[in-house]
N, C-alpha and C positions, 0 to 999 in steps of 0.2 A: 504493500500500500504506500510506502514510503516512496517511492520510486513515481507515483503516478502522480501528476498533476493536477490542480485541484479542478481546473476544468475538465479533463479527462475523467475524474472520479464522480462531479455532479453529472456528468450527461451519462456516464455508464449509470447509478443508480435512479436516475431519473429513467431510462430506457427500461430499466426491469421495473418500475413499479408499474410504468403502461401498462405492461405486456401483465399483469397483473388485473383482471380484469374486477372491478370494484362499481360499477353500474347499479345506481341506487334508485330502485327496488333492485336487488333484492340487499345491494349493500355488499356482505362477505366482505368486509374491511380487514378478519382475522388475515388473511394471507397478506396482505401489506402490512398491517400490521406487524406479522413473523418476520418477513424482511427486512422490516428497519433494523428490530431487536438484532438479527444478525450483525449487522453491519455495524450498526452501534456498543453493540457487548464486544466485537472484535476493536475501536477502538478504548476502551474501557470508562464507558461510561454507563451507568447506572441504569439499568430499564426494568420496567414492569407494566405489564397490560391488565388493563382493566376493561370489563364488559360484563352489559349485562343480558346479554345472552351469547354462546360462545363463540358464534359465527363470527359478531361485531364488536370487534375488539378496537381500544382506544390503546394509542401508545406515551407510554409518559419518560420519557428518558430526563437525564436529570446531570450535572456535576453540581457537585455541593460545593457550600461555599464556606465562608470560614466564620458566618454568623453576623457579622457586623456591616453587611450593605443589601442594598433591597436584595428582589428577586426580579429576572427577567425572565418572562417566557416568550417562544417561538410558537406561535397558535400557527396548526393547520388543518383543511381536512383531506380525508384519500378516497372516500368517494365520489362518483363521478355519476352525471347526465348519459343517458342514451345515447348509443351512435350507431347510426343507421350505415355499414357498411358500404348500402348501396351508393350512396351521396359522397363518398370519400374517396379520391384518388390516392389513397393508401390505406395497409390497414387501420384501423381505428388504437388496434391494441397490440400494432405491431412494432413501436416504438421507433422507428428507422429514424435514424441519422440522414437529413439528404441536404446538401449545401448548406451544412451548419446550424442544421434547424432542428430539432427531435419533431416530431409529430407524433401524433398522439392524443386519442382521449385521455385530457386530462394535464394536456402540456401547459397551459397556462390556466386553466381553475382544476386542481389548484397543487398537480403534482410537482411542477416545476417549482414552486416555493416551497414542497413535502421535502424532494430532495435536496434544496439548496439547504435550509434549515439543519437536517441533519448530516452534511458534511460540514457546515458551519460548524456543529456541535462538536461533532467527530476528531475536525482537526484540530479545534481547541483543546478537548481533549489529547489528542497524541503529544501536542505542542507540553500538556502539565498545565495548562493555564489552571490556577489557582487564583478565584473569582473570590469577593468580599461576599457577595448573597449567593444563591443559586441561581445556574441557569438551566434551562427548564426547556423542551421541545415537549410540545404534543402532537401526535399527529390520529387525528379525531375521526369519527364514525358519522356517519350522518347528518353532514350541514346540507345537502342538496335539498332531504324531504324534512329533517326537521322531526320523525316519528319517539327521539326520547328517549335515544342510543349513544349519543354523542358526545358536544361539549356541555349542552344543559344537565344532561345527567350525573358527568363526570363535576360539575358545579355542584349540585345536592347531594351526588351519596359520598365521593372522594374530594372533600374540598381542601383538604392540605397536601394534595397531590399537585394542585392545578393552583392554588393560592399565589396570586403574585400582584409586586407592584404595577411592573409595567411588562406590557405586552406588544407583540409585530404581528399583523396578520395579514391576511389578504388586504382586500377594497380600493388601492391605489398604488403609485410611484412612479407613471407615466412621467416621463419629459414630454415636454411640450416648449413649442415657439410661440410666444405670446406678446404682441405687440413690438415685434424683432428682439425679445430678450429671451433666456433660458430657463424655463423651471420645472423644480419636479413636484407634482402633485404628491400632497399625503393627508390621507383622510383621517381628520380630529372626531367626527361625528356622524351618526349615518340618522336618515327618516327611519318613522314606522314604518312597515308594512301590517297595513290594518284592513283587509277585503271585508267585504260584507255583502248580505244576499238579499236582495230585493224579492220581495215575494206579492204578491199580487191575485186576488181569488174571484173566481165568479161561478157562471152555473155551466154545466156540459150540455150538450148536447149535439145531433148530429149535424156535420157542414153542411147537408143541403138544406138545411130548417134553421138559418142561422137567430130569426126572429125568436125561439124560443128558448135560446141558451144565451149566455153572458158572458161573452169571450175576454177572459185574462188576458190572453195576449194583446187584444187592441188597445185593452186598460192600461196594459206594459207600456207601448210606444210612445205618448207624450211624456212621461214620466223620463225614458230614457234620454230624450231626447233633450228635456232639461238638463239630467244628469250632465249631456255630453256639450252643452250650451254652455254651463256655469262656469262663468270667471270669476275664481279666487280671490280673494281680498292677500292680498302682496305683505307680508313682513320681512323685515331684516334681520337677521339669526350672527351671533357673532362670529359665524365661520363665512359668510358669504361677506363681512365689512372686513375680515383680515385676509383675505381673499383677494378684493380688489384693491383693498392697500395694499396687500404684494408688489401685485402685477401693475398696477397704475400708479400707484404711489399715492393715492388719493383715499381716502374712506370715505364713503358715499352716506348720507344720510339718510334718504328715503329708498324705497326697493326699486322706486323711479329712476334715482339716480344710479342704484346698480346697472338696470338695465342700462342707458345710457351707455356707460362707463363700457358694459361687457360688448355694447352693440360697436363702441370705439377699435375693439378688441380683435371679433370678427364675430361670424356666425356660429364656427363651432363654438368657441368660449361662450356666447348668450344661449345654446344650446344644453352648455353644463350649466350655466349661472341661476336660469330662468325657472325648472322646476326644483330651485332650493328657495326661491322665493314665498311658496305656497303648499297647501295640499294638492294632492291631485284625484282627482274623480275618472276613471274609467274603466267604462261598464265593458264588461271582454267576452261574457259566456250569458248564453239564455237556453232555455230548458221550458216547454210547453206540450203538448199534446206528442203524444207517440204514436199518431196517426193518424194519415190524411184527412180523414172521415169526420173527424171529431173532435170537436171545438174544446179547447181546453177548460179546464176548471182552476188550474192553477198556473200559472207564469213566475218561473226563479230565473232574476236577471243576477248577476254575479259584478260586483263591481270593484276592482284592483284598485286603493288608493292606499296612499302612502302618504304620512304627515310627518311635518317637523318635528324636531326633538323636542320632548316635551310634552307636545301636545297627547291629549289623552283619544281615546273612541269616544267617549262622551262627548267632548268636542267639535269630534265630528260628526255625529249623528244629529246632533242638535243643528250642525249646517245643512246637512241633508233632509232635513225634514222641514227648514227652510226652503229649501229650493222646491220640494215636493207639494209641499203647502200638506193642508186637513185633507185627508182622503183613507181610502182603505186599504192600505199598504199596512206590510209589517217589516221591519228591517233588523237585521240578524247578524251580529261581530260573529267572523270565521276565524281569526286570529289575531295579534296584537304583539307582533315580534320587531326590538330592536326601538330605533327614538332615542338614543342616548349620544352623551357627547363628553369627549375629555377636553380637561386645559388643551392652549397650547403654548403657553408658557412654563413647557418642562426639563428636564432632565432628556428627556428620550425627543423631545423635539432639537435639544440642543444636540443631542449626536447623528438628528439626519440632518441636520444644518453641518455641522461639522464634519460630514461625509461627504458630503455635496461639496464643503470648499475644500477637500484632496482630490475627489479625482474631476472636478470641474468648477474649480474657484471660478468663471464667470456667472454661474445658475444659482440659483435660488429655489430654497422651500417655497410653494405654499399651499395651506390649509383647504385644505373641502371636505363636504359632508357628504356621502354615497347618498346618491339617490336610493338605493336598495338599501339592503341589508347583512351583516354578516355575523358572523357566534362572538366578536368582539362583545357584544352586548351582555350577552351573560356573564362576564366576567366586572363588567361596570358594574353593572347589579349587585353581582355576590360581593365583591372584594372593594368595590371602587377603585378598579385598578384603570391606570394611565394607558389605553390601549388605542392602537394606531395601526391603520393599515399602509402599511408601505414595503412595496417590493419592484427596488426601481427597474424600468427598463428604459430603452434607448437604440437599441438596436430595432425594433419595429416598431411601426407609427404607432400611437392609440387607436386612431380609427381603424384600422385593420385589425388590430389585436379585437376592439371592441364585436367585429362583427366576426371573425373564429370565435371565442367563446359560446360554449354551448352550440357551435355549429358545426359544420362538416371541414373537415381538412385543420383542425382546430394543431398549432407549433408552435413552437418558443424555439427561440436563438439562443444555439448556446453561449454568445457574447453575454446577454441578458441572464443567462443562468448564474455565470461569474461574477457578474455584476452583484448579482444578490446574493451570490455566498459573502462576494465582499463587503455589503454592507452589515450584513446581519455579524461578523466576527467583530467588524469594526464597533456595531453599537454594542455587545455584550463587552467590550474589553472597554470603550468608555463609558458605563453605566457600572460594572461590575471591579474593576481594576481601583 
């Protein structure tokens, strides 16, 4: 192992966890999981798996520290989205090396950061790095469906396993050109994802008799079309005002003047800016009658919204039943994951600041909230830990990266795989050292 190059060693074990086929449903995380432990106990460092059932095993590898400085963890997950063979000009789980690229389900959400994390870990280890707190890799079970395997579980049943100050996880670290300067995105804070299910009822009966039944679905479509009408009342969040003080050197006062500011920028910039401004309402799935003949009695419209940090479903629903006005609707929370936000006046923001000016003193941090969501959140929750999505790249754009994920032909550079072995060494030895 000594012999091999630290990029040689992230894109070999990134290649084996593809080919590791971890597709959630059904999950089977155990067999990645066992792989790390190998590779990890051969450079000696501490592992133990935890699950709770045996297939879906969670991996916690660990170097201890010497008691007297926080603790860092390396958050990841090793299950993976679907991939439909047919749509891919390579295997999906075949891991190939082709012009510096790995492909593979899973190359960039989110094996590529599984493997960097744990050679990070590894070579610290081989090195003796003797750290003041612990540093901590997990590499987790079920962030894709979220069913209660994963990092939330490993938060309630094992919380001094996973207990820490500050944490890296997915959600951002793109470079970006913005305004002809350089910066790399890193996400302080992400929205809710809070759906909810419109439900709508009337009477059945048969489509040629339309006169005698009372069609939900017709009762659906103004409603939706509200839904799909309504313009959000605009606020300014502290991650979107230190955001455009970055990049503009300005702090904006109103979300007016965000936009503004982002529209100076260009369009993709007011494309990220714009849904951190508001909640968003959109209605995605409908569900009515299961055959031609016959007029529904009920209509479930399905609506994806995600709100800022903070805010609660209460809050939203009480907009929503604004926009819908008094009627005979019933509205229904499906979930309520994420909404959380750290400083970013910290410690762990000083060492990707400090990362950024070694290997590219022109560039700059800065701050944004994931429109989505990521397992960062349970850890804010349980610990109040300092948690931040960053795992730079640079070698491929955002927008192309952005439209591989979760889709066909989905690769990571392994310029970018090194990249992130280096930062993540870099920030445990100035967080920890």
């Amino acid at each position: 192992m000594a012999t091999v190059s630290i990029r040689d060693e992230v894109t070999e074990l990134l290649q084996e966890l593809i080919r590791v086929d971890t597709t959630n449903p059904p999950g089977n995380e155990t067999a990645a999981a066992e792989l790390l432990r190998d590779y990890l106990q051969a450079s000696g460092a501490e592992v133990e798996l935890y699950a709770r059932v045996p297939e879906r095993a969670n991996l916690v590898a660990r170097i201890r520290g010497r008691g007297d400085g926080p603790t860092l963890l390396f958050l990841s997950h090793t299950d993976v989205v679907l991939a439909d063979a047919a749509e891919w000009s390579a295997d999906p789980f075949g891991g190939e090396l082709r012009e510096g690229e790995v492909w593979g389900r899973g190359a960039l959400d989110m094996k590529g950061q599984v493997a960097a994390s744990a050679v990070a870990l590894a070579s610290l280890a081989r090195e003796g790095f003797e750290p003041a707190g612990d540093l901590v890799f997990a590499a987790t079970a079920d962030e894709e469906v979220g069913a209660g395997f994963g990092a939330q579980w490993l938060c309630e049943t094992y919380p001094d396993a996973v207990r820490c100050d500050y944490l890296v996880n997915e959600g951002s670290g793109e470079r970006l050109e913005l305004g002809g300067k350089a910066f790399y995105m890193c996400s302080v804070a992400e929205k809710m994802s809070a759906p909810f299910r419109l439900r709508l009822r009337g009477r059945s009966g048969h489509a040629s008799m339309p006169g005698i039944a009372d069609n939900a679905l017709v009762k659906a479509a103004p409603l939706i079309t509200a839904l799909g009408e309504y313009v959000p009342e605009q606020r300014l969040t502290p991650e979107v005002e230190a955001l455009l003080e970055a990049v503009t050197g300005a702090r904006p006062a109103t979300p007016q003047d965000a936009l503004e500011q982002s529209r100076g920028i260009g369009e993709f910039f007011t494309e990220m800016v714009e849904p951190l401004l508001s909640l968003t309402l959109s209605p995605t799935m409908i569900s009515a009658s299961k055959k031609r003949n016959v007029i529904p009695a009920i209509c479930d419209v399905i609506v994806d919204s995600r709100l800022l940090p903070e805010a609660t479903p209460a809050d939203q629903q009480a907009i929503v039943r604004a926009i819908l006005g008094e009627g005979d609707y019933e509205l229904e929370s499906l979930e309520a994951h994420g909404g959380t936000r750290s400083p970013i006046e910290t410690p762990l923001w000083d060492a990707v600041a400090g990362w950024i000016g070694e290997v590219e003193p022109e560039a700059k941090p800065a701050p944004i909230c994931v429109a989505g969501f990521t397992d960062s959140h349970w850890f804010r929750e349980a610990f109040g830990t300092v948690s931040y999505g960053f795992f730079p790249s640079r070698a491929m754009s955002a927008e192309l990266a952005a439209r591989l994920i979760h889709s066909a032909d989905e690769r990571i550079p392994v310029e970018d795989l090194e990249l992130g072995v280096s930062f993540l060494r870099y920030a445990a030895q100035a967080l920890l050292t």
